[in-house]
Structures are given as structure tokens and as C-alpha cells.
N, C-alpha and C positions, 0 to 999 in steps of 0.2 A: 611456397615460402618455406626456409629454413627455417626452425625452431629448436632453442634446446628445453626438452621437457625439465620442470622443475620439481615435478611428482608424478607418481607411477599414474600412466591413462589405458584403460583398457584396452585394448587391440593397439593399439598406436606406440606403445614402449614405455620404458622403466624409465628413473629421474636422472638424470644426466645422459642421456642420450641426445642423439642430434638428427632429427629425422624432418624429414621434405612433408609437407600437408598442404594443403588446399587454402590458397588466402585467404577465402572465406570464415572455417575452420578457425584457423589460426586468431584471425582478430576479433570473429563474432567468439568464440567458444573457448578455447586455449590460454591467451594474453587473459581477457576479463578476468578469470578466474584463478589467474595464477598458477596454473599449471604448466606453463612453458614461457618464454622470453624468446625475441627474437633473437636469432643467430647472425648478427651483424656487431662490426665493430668490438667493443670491446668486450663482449658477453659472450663470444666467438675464440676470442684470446683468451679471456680467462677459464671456457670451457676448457682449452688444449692445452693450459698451463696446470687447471687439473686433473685432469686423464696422467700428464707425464708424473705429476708429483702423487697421485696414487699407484702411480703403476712402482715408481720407486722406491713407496712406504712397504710394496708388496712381494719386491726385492729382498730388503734389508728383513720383511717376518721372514721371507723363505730363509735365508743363509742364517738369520738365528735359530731358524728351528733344525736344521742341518747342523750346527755345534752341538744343540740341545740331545739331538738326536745318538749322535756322534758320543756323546758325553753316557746317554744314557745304556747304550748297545754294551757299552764297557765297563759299565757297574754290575757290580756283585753286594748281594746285601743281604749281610749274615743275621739270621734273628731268632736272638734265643729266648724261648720259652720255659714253661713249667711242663712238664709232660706227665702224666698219668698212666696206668698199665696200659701196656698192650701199645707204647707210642704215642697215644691219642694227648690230643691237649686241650690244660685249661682257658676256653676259652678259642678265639680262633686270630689268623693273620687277615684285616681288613684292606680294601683299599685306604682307607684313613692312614693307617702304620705304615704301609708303604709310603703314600706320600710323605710321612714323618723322615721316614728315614730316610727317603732323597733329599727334601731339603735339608738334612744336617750332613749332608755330600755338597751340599751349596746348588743342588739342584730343583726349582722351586716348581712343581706340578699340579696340577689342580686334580684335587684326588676323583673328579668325576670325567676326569679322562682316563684314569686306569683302568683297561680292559680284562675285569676277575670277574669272570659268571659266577662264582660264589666263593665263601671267604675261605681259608687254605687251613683245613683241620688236621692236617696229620703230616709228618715230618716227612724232608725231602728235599729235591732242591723242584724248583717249576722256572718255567720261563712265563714272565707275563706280561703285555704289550700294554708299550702308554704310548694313547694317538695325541702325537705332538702338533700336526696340519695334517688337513687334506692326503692322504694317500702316505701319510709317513709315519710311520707305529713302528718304532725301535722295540724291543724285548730287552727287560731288566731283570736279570737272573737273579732269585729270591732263595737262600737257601734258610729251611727254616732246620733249628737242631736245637738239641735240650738246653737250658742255662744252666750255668756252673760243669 
């Protein structure tokens, strides 16, 4: 018998899947307890009506995060500081400031997707990666230099 699961079942698959089981199975164990629906008629249709509208929704994040991306590869963001002898400054460049200062470029990041293994104490320019998706981490050149 067809079923599409409606919540994850151990060995058998994750929830919206559509997998073949034993009719027994199915009606004694699966259906009672609400873990799967049959795959007939209209429960069948609306499975494949949504597979196509997530695959769509999965679409349109890929090609924003491709602008986003795009958008960030090509920023430059100059940040001045107070600096103390020797270079060093008061105080350090966080991932926090950086998100700041992309969003006032109209680019809105969530500051714990910026990849800084630690915050940026001493003047320079760095290159630093913000993972936008999966497999896609632009670099946002940071130059940091004295204010005034």
C-alpha cells in the first residue's frame, strides 16, 4: 500500500515522503496513529502539488541569496576607529558592527552568520565571509583605519 508519511517513522522515512509498506502496517500501525495518510486520490494530489511549491519556494531563496551574495562579494566597508600606540585599538571590530554596517548598505545579515573566529584588533584591510546558503559564503572586505 501507498502512504505518504505525515511524520518522521524510524527506518521507513521522514514526513512527507511517499513510500510503499505492507497493508497490514499501514492500517494496523501507520493510518491509527497518524503517522501517514493514504496515497490515493486527493492526498496524492496535494502531496505533488507540494513537493512542486517547495521546490519553487527553494528556487526563489536560492536566486535571492545569489543577489545577496553578488551584492555582498562587492562591498567594501571602511571602519574607523580610535587607535592607541603602536596601531592597536580601542576596543575591537565584532561580528555585531559588521552586520551594522551592512545593513546601513541596505544589506540585512544576521550577525551569526558572519564567519570572524575572532574580533579584528588591529588596523588593516581582512577579507571576511558571511554564509548566505548552503555552500555559498561571499567575502565582505573590511578595511579597518584610524578615525578622523
Amino acid at each position: 500500500m501507498k502512504v505518504i508519511l505525515t511524520k518522521d517513522v524510524d527506518k521507513i522515512g521522514k514526513s512527507g515522503e511517499l513510500k510503499t509498506v505492507a497493508d497490514g502496517f499501514a492500517t494496523n500501525f501507520l493510518i491509527p496513529r497518524n503517522l501517514a495518510v493514504p496515497a490515493a486520490g486527493g492526498a496524492y494530489r496535494a502531496w505533488q502539488h507540494d513537493i512542486a511549491s517547495r521546490e519553487d519556494k527553494r528556487q526563489r531563496e536560492r536566486a535571492d541569496a545569489e543577489i545577496a551574495a553578488t551584492r555582498i562579494a562587492s562591498t567594501t566597508l571602511t571602519m574607523g576607529v580610535k587607535v592607541g600606540d603602536g596601531g592597536k585599538l580601542y576596543g575591537s571590530i565584532t561580528t555585531k558592527e559588521i552586520a551594522e554596517a551592512l545593513a546601513r548598505r541596505g544589506i540585512v545579515v544576521d550577525r551569526h552568520k558572519i564567519e570572524l573566529d575572532e574580533p579584528l584588533k588591529s588596523l588593516g584591510t581582512y577579507k571576511v565571509a558571511v554564509k548566505v546558503l548552503a555552500g555559498l559564503s561571499p567575502e565582505v572586505t573590511v578595511v579597518v583605519e584610524p578615525k578622523g
